[in-house]
LOKOLPA-265957 format. One line per 8 residues: number of its first residue (from 0); their letters; for each residue x, y, z of N, C-alpha, C, CB. Coordinates in steps of 0.1 Angstrom, whole numbers, m for minus. Glycine has a CB too. Layout:
N
NUM> a> X/Y/Z/X/Y/Z/X/Y/Z/X/Y/Z ~ ...
END
This chain:
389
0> xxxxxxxx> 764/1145/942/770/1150/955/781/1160/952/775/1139/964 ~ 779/1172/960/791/1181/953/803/1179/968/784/1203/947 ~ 812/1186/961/829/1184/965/826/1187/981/842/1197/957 ~ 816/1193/983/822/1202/1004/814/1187/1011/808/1226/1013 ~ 801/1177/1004/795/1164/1008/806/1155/1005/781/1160/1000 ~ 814/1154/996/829/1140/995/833/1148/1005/842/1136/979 ~ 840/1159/1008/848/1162/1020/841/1157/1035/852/1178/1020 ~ 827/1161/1034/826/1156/1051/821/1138/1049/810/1167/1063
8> xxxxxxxx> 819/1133/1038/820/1120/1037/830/1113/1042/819/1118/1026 ~ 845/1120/1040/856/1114/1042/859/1117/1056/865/1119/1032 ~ 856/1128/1057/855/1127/1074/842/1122/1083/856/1143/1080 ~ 834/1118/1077/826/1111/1085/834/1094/1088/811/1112/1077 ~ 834/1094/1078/851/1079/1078/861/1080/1091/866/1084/1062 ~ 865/1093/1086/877/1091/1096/869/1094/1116/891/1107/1090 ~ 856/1094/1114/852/1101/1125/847/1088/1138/838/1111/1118 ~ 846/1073/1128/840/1064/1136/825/1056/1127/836/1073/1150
16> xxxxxxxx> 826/1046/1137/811/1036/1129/800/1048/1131/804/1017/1139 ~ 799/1057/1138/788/1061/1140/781/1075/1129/790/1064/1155 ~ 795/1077/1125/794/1088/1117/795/1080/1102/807/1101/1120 ~ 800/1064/1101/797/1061/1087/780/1056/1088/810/1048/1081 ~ 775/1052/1099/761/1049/1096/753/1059/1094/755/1043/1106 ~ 756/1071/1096/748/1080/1094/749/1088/1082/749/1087/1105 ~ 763/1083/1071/766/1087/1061/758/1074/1049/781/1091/1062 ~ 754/1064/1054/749/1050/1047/737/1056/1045/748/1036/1056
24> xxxxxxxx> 731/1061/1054/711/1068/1056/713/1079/1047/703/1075/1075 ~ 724/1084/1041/728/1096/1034/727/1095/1022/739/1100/1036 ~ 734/1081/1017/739/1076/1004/726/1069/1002/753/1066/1005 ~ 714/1060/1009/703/1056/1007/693/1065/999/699/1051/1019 ~ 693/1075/1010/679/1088/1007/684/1099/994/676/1102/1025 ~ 700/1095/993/705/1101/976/706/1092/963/721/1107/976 ~ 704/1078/969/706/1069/954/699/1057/957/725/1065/948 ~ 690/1051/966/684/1044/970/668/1047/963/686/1044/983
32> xxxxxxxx> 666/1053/951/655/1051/946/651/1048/929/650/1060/952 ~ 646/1035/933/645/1026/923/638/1032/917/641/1015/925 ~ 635/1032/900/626/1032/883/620/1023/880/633/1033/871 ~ 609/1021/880/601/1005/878/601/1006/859/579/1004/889 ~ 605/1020/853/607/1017/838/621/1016/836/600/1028/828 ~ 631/1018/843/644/1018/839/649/998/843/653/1033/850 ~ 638/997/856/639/985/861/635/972/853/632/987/873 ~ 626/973/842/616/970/834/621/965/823/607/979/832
40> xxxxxxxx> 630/978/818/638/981/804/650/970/807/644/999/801 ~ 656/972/817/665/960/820/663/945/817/665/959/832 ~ 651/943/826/648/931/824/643/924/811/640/930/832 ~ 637/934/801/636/930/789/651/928/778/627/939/784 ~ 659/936/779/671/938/771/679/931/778/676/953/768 ~ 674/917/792/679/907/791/676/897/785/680/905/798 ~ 662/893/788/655/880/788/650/879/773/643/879/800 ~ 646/887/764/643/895/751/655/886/742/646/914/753
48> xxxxxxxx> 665/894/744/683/887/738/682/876/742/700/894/745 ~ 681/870/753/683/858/754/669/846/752/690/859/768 ~ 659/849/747/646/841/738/655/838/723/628/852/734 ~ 656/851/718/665/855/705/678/841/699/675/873/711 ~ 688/840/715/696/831/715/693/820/711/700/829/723 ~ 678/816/720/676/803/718/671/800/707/670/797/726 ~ 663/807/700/655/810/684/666/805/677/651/828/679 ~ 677/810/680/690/811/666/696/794/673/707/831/668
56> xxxxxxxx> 698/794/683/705/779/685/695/768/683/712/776/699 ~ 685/767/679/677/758/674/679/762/658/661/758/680 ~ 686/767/652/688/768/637/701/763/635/687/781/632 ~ 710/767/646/723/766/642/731/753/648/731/779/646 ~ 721/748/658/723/733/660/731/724/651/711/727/660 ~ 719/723/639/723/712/629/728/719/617/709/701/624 ~ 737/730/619/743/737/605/756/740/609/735/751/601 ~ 763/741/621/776/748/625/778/744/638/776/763/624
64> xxxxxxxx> 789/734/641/789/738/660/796/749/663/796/726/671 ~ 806/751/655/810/765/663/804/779/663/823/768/660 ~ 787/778/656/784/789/657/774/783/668/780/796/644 ~ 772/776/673/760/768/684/769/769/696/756/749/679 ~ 786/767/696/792/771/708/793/790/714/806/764/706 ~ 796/797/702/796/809/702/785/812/708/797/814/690 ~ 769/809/703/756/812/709/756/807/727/743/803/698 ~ 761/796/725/761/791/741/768/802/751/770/777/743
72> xxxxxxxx> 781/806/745/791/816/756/780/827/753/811/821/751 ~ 773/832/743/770/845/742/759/844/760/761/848/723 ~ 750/833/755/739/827/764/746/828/778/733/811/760 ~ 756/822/778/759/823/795/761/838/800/776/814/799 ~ 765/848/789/769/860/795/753/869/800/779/869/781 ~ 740/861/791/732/871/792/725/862/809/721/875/776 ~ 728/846/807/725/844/822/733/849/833/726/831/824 ~ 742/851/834/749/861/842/744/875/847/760/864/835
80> xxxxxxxx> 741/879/837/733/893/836/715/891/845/731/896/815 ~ 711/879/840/698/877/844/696/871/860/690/868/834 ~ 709/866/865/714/862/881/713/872/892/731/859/882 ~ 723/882/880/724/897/888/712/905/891/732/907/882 ~ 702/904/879/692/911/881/684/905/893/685/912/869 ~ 682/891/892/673/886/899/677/887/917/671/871/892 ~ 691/891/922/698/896/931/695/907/933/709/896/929 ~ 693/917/923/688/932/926/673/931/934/687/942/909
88> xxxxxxxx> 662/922/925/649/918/928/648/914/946/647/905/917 ~ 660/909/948/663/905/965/666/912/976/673/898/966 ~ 669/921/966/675/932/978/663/944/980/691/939/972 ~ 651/941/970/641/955/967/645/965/959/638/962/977 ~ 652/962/952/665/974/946/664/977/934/679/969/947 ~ 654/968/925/657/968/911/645/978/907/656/952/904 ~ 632/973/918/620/980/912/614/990/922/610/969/909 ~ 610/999/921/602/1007/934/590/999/942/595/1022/928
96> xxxxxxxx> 586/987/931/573/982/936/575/971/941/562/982/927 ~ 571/967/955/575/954/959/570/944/952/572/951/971 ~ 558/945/950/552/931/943/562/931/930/533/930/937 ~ 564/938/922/574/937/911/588/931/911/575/949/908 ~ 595/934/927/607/926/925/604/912/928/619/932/934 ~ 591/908/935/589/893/942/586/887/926/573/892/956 ~ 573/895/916/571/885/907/583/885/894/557/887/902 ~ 596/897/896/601/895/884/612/884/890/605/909/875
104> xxxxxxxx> 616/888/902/628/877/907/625/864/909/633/881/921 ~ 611/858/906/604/847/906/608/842/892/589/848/910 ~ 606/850/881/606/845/870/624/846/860/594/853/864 ~ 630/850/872/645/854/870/650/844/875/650/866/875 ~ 645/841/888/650/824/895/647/811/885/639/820/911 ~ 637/814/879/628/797/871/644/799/861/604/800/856 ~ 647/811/854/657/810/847/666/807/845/658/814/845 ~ 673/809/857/688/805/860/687/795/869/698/816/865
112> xxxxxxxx> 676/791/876/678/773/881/676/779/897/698/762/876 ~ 677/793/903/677/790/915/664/798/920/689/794/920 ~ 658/789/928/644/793/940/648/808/949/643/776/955 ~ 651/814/940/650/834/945/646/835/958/635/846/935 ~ 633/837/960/631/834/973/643/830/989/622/823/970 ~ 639/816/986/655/810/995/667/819/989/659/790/992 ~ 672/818/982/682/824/983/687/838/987/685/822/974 ~ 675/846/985/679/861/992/677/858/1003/671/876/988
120> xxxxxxxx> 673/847/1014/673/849/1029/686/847/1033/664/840/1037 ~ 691/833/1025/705/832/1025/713/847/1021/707/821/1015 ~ 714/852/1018/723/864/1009/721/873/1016/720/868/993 ~ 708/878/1023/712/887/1035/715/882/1044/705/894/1039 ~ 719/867/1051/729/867/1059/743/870/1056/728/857/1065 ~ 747/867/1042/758/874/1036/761/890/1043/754/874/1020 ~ 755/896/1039/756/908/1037/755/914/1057/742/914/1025 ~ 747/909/1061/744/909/1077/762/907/1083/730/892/1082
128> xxxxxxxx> 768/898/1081/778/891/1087/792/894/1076/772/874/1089 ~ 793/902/1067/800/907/1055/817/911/1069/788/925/1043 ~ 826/905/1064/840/903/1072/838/897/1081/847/914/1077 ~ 831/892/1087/828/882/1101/829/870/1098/814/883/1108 ~ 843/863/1097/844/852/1090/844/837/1098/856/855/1083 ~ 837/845/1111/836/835/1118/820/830/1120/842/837/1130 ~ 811/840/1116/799/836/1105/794/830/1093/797/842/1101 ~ 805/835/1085/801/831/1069/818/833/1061/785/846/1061
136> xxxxxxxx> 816/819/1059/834/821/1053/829/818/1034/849/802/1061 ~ 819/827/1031/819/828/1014/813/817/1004/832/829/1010 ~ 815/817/997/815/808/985/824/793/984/819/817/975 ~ 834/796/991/846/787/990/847/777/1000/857/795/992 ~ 837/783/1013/837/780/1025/853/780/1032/830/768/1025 ~ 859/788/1029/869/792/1036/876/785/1048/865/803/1040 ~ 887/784/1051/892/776/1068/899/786/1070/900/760/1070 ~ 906/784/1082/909/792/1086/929/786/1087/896/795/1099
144> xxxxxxxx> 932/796/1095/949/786/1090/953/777/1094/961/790/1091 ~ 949/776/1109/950/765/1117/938/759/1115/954/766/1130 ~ 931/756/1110/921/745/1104/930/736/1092/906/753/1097 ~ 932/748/1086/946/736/1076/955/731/1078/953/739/1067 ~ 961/737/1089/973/732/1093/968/716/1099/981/744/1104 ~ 958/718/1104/955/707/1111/951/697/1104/946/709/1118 ~ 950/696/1089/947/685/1078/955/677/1075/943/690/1066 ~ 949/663/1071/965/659/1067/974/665/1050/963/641/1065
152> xxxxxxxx> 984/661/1047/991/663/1037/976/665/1024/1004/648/1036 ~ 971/648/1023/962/646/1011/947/656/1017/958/626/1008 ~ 942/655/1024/930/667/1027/939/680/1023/925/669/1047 ~ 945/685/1023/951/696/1024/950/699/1004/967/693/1033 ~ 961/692/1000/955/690/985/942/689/983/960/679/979 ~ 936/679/984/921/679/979/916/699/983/910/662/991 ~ 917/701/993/915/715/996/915/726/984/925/718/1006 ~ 924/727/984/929/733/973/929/730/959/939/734/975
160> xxxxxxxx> 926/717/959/917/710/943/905/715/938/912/696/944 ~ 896/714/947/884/714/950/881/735/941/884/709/973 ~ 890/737/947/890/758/949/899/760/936/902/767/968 ~ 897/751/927/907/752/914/901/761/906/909/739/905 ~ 903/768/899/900/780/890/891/772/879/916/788/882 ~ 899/763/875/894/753/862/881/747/867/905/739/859 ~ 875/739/878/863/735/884/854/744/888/865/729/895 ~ 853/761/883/844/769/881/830/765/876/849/776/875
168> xxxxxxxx> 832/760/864/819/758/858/814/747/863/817/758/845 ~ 824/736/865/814/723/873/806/729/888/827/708/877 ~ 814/740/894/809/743/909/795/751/904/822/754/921 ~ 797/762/894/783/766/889/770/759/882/786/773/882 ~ 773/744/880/764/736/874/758/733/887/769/724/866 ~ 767/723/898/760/724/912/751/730/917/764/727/918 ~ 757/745/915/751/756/921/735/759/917/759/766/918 ~ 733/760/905/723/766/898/716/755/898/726/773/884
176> xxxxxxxx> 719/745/893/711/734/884/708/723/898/724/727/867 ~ 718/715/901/721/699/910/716/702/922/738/694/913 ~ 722/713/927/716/713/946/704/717/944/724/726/959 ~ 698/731/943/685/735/942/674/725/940/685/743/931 ~ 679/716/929/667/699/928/669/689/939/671/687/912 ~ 684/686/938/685/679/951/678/680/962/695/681/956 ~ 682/695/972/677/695/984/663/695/985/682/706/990 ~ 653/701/972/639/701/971/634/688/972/635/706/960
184> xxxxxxxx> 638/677/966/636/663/966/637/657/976/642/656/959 ~ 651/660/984/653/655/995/645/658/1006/664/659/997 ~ 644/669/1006/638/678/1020/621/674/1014/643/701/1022 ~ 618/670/1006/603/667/1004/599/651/1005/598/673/988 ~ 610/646/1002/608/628/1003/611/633/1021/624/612/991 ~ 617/637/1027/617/636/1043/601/643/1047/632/647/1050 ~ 593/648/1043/582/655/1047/571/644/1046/580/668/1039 ~ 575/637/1029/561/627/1028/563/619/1038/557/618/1014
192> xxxxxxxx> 573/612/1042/575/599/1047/574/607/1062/589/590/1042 ~ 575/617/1065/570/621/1080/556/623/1081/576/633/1086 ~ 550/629/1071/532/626/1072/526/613/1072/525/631/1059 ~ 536/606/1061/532/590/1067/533/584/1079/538/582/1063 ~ 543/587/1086/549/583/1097/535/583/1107/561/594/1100 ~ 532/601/1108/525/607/1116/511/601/1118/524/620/1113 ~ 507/597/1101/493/589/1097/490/578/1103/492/585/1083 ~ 501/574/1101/502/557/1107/501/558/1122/517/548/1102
200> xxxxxxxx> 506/566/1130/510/564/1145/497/574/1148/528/569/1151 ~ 491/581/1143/480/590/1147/468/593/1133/489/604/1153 ~ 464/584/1128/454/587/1116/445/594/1121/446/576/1108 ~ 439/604/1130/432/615/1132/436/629/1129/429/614/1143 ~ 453/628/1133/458/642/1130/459/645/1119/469/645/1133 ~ 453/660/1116/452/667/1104/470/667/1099/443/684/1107 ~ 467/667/1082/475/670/1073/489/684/1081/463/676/1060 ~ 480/695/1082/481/707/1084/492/704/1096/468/714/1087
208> xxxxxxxx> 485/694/1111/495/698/1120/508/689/1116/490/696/1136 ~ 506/676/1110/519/667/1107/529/676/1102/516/655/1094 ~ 523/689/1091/532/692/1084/543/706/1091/523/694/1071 ~ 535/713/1099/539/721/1106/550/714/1117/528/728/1110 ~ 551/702/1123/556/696/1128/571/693/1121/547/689/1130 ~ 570/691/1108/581/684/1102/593/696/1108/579/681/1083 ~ 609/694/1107/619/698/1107/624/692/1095/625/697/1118 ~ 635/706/1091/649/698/1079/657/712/1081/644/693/1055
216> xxxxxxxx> 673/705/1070/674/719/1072/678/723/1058/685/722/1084 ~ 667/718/1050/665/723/1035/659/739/1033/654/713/1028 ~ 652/740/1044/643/750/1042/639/751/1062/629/744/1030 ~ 635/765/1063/631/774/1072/620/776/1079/632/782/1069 ~ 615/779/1069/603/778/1068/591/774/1059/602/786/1071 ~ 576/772/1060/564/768/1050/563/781/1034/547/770/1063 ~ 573/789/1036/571/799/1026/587/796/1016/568/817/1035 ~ 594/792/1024/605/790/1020/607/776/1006/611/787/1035
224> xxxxxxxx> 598/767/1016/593/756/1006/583/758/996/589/746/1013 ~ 579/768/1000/564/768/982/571/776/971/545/780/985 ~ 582/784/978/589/791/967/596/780/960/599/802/971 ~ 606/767/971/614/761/960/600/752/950/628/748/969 ~ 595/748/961/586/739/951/581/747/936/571/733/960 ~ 577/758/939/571/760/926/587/766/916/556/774/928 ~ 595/768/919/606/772/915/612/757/904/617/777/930 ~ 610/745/913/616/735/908/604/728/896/621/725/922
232> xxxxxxxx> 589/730/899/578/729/891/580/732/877/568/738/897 ~ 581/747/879/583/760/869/594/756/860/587/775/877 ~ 603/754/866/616/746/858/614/736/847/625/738/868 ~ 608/727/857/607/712/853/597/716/838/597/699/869 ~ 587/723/842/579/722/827/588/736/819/558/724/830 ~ 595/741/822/599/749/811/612/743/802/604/762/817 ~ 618/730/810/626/723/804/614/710/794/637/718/817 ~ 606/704/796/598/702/786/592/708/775/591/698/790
240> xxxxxxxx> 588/718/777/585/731/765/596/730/756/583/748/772 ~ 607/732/763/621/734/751/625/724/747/635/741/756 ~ 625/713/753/624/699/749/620/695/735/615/692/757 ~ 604/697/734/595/696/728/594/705/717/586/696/735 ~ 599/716/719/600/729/706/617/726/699/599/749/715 ~ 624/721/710/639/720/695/648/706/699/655/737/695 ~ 640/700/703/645/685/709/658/687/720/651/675/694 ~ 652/678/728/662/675/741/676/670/736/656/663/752
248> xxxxxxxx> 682/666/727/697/664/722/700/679/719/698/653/706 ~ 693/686/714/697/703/712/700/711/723/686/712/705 ~ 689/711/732/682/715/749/691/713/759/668/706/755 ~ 694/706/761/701/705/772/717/702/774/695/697/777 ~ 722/699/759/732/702/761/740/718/759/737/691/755 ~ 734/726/754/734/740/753/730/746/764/727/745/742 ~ 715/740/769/718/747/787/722/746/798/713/749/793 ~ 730/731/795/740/729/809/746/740/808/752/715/811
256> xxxxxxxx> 754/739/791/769/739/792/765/761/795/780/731/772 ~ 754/762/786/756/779/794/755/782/813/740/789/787 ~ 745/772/818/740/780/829/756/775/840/722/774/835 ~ 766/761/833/774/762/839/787/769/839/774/753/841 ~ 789/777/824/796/792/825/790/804/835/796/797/811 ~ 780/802/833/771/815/838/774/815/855/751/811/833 ~ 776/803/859/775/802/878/791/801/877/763/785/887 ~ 797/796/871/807/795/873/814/812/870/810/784/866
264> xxxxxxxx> 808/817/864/817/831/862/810/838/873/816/840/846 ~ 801/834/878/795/841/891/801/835/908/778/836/890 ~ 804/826/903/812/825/916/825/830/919/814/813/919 ~ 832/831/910/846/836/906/842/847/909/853/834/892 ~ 833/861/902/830/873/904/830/873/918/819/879/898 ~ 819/866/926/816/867/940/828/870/949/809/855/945 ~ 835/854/945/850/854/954/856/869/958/862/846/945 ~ 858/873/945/871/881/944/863/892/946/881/880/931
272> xxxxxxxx> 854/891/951/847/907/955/852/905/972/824/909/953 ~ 857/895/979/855/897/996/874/888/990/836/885/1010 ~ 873/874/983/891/872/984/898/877/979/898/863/982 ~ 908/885/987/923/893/975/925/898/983/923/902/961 ~ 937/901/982/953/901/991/955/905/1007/963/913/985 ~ 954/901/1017/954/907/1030/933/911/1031/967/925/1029 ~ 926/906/1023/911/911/1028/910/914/1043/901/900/1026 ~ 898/923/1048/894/924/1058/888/911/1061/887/935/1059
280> xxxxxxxx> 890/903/1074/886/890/1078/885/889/1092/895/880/1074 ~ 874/895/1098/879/894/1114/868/882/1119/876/910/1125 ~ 869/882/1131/864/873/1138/850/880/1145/876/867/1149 ~ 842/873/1152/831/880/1162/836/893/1169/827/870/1173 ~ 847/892/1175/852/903/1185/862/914/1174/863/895/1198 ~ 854/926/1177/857/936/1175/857/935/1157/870/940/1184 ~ 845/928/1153/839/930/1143/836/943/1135/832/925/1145 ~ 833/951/1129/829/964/1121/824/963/1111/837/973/1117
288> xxxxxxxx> 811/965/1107/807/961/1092/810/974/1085/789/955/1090 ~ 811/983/1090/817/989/1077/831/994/1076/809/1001/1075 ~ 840/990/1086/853/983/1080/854/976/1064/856/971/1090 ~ 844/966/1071/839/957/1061/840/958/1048/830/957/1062 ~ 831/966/1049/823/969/1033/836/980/1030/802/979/1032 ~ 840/987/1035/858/991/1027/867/986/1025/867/996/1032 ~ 869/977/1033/884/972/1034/883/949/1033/892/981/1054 ~ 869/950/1033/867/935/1032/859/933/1017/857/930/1046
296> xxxxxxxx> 857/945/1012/852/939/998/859/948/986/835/940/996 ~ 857/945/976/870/954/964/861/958/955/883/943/954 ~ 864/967/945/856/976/940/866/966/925/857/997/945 ~ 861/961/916/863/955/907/859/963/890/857/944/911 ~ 875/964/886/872/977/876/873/968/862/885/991/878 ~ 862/964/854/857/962/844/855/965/831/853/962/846 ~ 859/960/821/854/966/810/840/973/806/855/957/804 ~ 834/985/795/820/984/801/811/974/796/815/994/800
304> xxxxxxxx> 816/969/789/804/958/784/805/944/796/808/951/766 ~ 815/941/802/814/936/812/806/940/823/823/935/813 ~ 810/955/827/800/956/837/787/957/831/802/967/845 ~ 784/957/820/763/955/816/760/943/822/757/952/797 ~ 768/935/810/760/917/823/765/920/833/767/898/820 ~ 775/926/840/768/918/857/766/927/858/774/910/871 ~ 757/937/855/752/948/867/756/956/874/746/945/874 ~ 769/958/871/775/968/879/778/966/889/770/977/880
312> xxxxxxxx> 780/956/894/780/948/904/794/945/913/775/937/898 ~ 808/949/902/818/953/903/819/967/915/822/953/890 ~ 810/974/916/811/985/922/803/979/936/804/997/912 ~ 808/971/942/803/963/949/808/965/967/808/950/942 ~ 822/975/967/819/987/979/803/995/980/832/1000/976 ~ 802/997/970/790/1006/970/776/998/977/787/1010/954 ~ 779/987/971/762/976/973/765/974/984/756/961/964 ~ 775/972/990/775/969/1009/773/978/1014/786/966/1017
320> xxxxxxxx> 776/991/1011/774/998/1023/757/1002/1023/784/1011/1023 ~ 754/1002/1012/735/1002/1008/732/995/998/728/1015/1003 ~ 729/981/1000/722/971/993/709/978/988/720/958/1002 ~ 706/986/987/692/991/983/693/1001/970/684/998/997 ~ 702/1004/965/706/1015/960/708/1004/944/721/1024/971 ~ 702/1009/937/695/1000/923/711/997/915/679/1013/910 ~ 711/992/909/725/990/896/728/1001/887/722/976/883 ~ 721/1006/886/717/1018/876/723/1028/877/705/1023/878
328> xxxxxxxx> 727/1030/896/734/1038/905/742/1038/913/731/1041/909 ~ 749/1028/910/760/1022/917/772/1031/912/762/1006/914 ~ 776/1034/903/787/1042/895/785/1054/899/786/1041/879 ~ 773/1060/899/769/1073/896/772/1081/912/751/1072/891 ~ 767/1068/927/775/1073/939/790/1070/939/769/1067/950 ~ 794/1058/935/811/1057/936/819/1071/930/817/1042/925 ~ 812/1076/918/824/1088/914/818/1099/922/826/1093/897 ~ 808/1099/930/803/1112/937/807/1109/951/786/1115/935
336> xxxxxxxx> 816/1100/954/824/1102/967/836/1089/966/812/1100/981 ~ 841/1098/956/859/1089/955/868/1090/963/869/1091/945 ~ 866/1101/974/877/1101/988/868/1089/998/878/1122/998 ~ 862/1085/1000/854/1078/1011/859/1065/1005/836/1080/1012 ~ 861/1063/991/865/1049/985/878/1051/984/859/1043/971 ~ 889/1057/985/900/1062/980/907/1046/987/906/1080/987 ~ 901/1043/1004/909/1028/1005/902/1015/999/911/1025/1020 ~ 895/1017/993/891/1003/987/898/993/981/884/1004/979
344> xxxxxxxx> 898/985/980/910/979/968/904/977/954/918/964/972 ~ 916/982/944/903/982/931/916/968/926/898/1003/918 ~ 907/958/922/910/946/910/901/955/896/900/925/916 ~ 917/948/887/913/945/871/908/930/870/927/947/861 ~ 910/928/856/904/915/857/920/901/858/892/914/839 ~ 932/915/852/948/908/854/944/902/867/964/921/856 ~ 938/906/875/942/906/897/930/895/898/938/926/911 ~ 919/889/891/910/879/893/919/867/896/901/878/882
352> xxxxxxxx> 925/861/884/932/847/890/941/849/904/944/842/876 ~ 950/858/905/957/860/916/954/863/926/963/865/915 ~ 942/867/929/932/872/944/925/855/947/915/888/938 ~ 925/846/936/922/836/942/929/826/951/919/831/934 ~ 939/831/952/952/825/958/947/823/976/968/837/955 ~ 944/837/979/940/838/990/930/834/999/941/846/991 ~ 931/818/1001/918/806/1007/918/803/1020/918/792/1001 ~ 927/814/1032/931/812/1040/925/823/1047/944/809/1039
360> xxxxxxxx> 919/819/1062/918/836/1068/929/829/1080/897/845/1076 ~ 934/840/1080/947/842/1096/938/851/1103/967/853/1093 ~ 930/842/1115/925/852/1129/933/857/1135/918/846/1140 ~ 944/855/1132/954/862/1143/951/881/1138/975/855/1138 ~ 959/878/1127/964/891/1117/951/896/1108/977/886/1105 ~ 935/888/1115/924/895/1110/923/898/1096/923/907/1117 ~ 930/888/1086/928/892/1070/929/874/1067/944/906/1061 ~ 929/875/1052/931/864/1046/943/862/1037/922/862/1040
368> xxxxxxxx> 949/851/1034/962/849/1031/963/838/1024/969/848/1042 ~ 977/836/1017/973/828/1009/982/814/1015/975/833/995 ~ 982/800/1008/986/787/1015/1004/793/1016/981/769/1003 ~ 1011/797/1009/1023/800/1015/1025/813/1024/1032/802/1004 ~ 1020/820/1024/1019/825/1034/1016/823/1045/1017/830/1034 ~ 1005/812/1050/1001/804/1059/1015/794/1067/989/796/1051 ~ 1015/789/1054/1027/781/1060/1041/787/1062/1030/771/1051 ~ 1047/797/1054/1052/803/1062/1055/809/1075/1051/805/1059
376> xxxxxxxx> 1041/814/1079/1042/821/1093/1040/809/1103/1031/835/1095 ~ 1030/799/1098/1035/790/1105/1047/780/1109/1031/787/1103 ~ 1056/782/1096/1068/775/1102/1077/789/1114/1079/770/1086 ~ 1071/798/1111/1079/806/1119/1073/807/1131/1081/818/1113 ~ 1067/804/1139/1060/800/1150/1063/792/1157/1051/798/1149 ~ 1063/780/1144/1070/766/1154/1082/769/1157/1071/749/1147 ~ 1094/772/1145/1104/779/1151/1108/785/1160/1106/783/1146 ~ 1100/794/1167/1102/801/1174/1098/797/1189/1097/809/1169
384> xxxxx> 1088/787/1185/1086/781/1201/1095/771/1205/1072/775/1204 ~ 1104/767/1193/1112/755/1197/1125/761/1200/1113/742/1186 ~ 1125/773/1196/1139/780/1205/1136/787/1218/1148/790/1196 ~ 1118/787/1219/1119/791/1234/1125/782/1245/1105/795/1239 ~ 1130/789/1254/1138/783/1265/1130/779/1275/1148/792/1271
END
């Protein structure tokens, strides 16, 4: 984009939502088109390195642990990398060809533990409801200030336990690995025992209608569930294969401990892309999504080998305002319109721990805040009403 397109970019900014939607259809039809060999090359100079890993930690098992822990961190960085991709795959973004992002994000989900599928329906309500925090309060699940205030002393702690920097990788073991099996088991022992149910009180009705009948709220829909099922299938026997090729004492304790760096450094990334300092945080009324995507998400400035594993992903003003616009090119629009980002807030990685601070949204003051500041302004409230007359 040359210099006179950033100038009316920036005035399309200053012009209203209507002039930034029409600069979004701008930024799509200039960097919204995907390489199914650039998209391709990716995916191998992930998943490639990371076979490689496991080759070498079935050697270095029984010869060195600290070269078997070294291989593990290396492994979590390239699952990180293979999260993101399989996120690009969600958005249509990675490949030009649809069937391509459905079957590579299928085999990107078996990897890192999560049913792809479900989860991008989830993740574009993310993106749908992105500063509307009376929608979707994040990763953290967020409260609001007077929701805390309203806790007792010990809820209040546990609160803030729970959102500990340190419990990263246990929240990414959850994430990837525990819920995904859980809710599948769960929401499927609720289905058999409702076909039974149905069998017993009606043995004529077909299979078909019992099943269409069932409710949960594991899943959505009949497509929603064949993805987890075969997601959790796919898993299950690829964790026997490795089992069976370098023994389950080797196996699994090398792929907890990676996939629960891997989610755990992914949640932390997530956070601090929407929490840090004063975020954009509004409520239903007088909502703006592309407020939003300026002033509710941060442009996170990275080492570059950092930004390889996650995909560039740091440039993450950019993916809001066009989720469609591949990794490849995320950088390539951010420097071709640095007045339109000029208010973004850019974090290093110094500003990661300290942007976590902020677990609070204030509806009042439409941003987020952190527990002393909360309490602060709340003591200054009560104050103030107890000297009203």
């Amino acid at each position: 984009m040359n210099p006179s397109s950033e100038e009316s970019a920036g005035q399309q900014h200053a012009e209203g939502p209507d002039a930034m939607r029409q600069f979004r259809r701008v930024l799509a039809d200039q960097y919204a088109q995907p390489d199914n060999r650039i998209g391709l090359g990716q995916v191998l100079n992930t998943l490639l390195p990371l076979a490689a890993l496991w080759v070498s930690v079935s050697f270095a098992a029984s010869a060195s642990v600290a070269l078997t822990v070294l291989l593990t961190l290396t492994m979590s960085l390239f699952l990180l990398r293979t999260f993101a991709l399989m996120h690009e795959c969600g958005h249509g973004s990675l490949f030009r060809s649809p069937a391509l992002n459905r079957a590579v994000g299928f085999i990107l989900g078996v990897v890192t533990g999560m049913p792809q599928y479900v989860w991008a329906q989830h993740h574009r309500y993310h993106h749908a409801t992105n500063g509307n925090w009376a929608k979707y309060r994040g990763p953290l699940a967020i409260l609001s200030v007077d929701e805390y205030q309203a806790l007792t002393p010990q809820q209040q702690r546990a609160y803030l336990r729970v959102r500990h920097f340190g419990l990263a990788p246990l929240a990414g073991l959850m994430y990837l690995i525990v819920n995904p099996r859980l809710t599948w088991l769960k929401g499927s022992a609720g289905l058999i025992l409702h076909v039974l149910r149905g069998k017993l009180a009606q043995p004529r009705t077909p299979l078909r209608t019992l099943t269409r009948t069932f409710e949960t709220r594991y899943w959505t829909s009949a497509t929603e569930y064949r993805h987890m099922s075969f997601n959790n299938l796919a898993l299950l026997g690829a964790w026997v294969l490795m089992s069976s090729l370098i023994g389950p004492e080797v196996f699994f304790p090398v792929y907890l401990a990676s996939v629960a760096l891997a989610g755990g450094a992914g949640i932390v990334l997530f956070t601090v892309q929407h929490n840090f300092e004063h975020a954009y945080a509004s409520g239903d009324e007088d909502w703006e999504q592309n407020d939003a995507a300026i002033h509710g998400t941060s442009y996170l400035v990275l080492p570059a080998w950092l930004n390889w594993f996650t995909a560039d992903i740091g440039y993450h003003h950019v993916h809001h305002l066009c989720s469609r616009i591949p990794n490849y090119r995320l950088a390539e629009c951010h420097e071709a319109n640095l007045e339109l980002f000029a208010e973004v807030r850019r974090l290093t990685l110094a500003d990661v721990l300290p942007s976590l601070k902020f677990l609070l949204w204030d509806e009042q003051a439409r941003r987020l805040v952190s527990v002393i500041e909360a309490e602060a302004a709340y003591a200054g409230r009560t104050l103030a009403a107890g000297n009203h007359p």
